[in-house]
C-alpha positions in Angstrom: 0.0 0.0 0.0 1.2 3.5 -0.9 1.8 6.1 1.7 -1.1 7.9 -0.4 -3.5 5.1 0.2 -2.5 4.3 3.7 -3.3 8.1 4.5 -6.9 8.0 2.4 -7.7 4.5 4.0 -7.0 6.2 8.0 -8.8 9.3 6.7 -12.0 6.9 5.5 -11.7 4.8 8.5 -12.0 8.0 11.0 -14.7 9.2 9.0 -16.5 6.1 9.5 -15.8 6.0 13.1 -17.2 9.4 13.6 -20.2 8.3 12.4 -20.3 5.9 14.9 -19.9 7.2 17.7 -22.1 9.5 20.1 -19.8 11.6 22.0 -19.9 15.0 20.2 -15.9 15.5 21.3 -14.7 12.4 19.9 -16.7 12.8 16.8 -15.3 16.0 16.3 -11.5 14.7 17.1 -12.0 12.0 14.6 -13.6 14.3 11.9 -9.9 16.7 12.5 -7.9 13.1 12.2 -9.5 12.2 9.0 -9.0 16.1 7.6 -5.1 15.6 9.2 -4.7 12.2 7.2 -6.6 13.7 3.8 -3.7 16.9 4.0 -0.9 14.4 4.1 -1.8 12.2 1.5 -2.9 15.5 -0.5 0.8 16.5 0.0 2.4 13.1 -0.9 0.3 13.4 -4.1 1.7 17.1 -4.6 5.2 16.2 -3.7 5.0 13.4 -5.9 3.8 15.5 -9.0 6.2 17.7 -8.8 9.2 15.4 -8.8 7.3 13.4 -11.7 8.4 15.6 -14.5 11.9 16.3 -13.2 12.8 13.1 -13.1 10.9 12.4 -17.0 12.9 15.7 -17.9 16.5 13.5 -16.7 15.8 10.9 -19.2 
């Protein structure tokens, strides 16, 4: 699994959690941890795109 999909996957799975549970502060901490995890993989991806044609423009 890539670092992109391990960070989407947490952010789906807090998601789900917060839909879960009852307790308004936890629901709200989990809803901020699945934002958290969507930014980082949103990065990787970003990070990622820019070294794509860099490393197309070496060949």
């Amino acid at each position: 699994m890539s670092d992109t999909a391990h960070y989407r996957f947490q952010s789906d799975q807090a998601r789900r959690l917060a839909r879960q549970v009852t307790d308004a502060a936890v629901r709200e901490k989990l809803l901020e941890m699945a934002e958290e995890y969507g930014r980082y993989a949103d990065l990787i991806e970003a990070r990622s795109a820019e070294q794509m044609p860099a490393a197309m423009a070496a060949h």
